[in-house]
Every structure is written in structure tokens, then in C-alpha cells.
C-alpha positions, 0 to 999 in steps of 0.5 A, spaced: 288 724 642 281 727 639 275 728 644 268 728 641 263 732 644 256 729 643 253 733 638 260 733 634 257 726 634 253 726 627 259 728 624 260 721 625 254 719 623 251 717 629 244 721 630 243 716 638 239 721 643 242 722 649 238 718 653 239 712 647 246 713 648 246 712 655 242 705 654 247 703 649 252 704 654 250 701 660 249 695 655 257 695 653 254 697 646 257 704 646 264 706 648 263 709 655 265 716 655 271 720 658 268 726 664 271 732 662 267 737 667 262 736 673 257 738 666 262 735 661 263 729 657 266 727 650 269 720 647 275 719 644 275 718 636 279 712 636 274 709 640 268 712 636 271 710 629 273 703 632 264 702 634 264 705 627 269 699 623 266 693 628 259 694 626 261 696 618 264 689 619 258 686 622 253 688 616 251 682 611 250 682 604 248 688 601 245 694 604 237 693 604 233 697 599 228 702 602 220 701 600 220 708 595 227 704 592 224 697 591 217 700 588 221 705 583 226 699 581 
């Protein structure tokens, strides 16, 4: 099992602050973390990579464009 420490996080592509993953979490929005030390924490990457394949699977349709694309097209 890997453990993922909050700022291995972006690696992931997940750039939340921590006060925002709290909120997340609290809401069941995010996946609880493992204590590791009284100062520690971390996630286990399944469960990361899990978030990740849900929300993948939840976008519809094509990504949008941002302003600066839509004005260049």
C-alpha cells in the first residue's frame, strides 16, 4: 500500500489547499486520511486514483474552452 503525503498530492494533479481538503473531507467529498503521527497524515493512492477515475467519469462532454481558446478560434 502507497501512502501519499499532502504535498505528493499535485503530483496527482489535486492542488486543494489544506483548509479546502478539510471542508472536502468533512462533506465525504474527498477520502478521509490515514493518521500516520500525532502531526502526520497521508492517503492511500487507490483511494486517491479512485476520486480521480470517479470525477473523470462524471465530466459530460468535451472539456470546455477557456476565454483566451474560444477568442483565438
Amino acid at each position: 500500500m502507497k501512502i501519499i503525503a499532502f504535498p505528493e498530492l499535485r503530483a496527482f494533479g489535486i492542488g486543494f489547499s489544506r483548509v479546502h481538503l478539510r471542508r472536502l473531507i468533512a462533506n465525504g467529498d474527498f477520502p478521509e486520511p490515514v493518521r500516520l503521527s500525532p502531526r502526520r497524515i497521508g492517503w492511500i493512492a487507490d483511494e486517491i486514483e479512485a476520486f480521480l477515475a470517479r470525477h473523470a467519469a462524471e465530466r459530460s462532454g468535451p472539456p470546455s474552452r477557456s476565454t483566451s481558446e474560444a477568442d483565438a478560434a
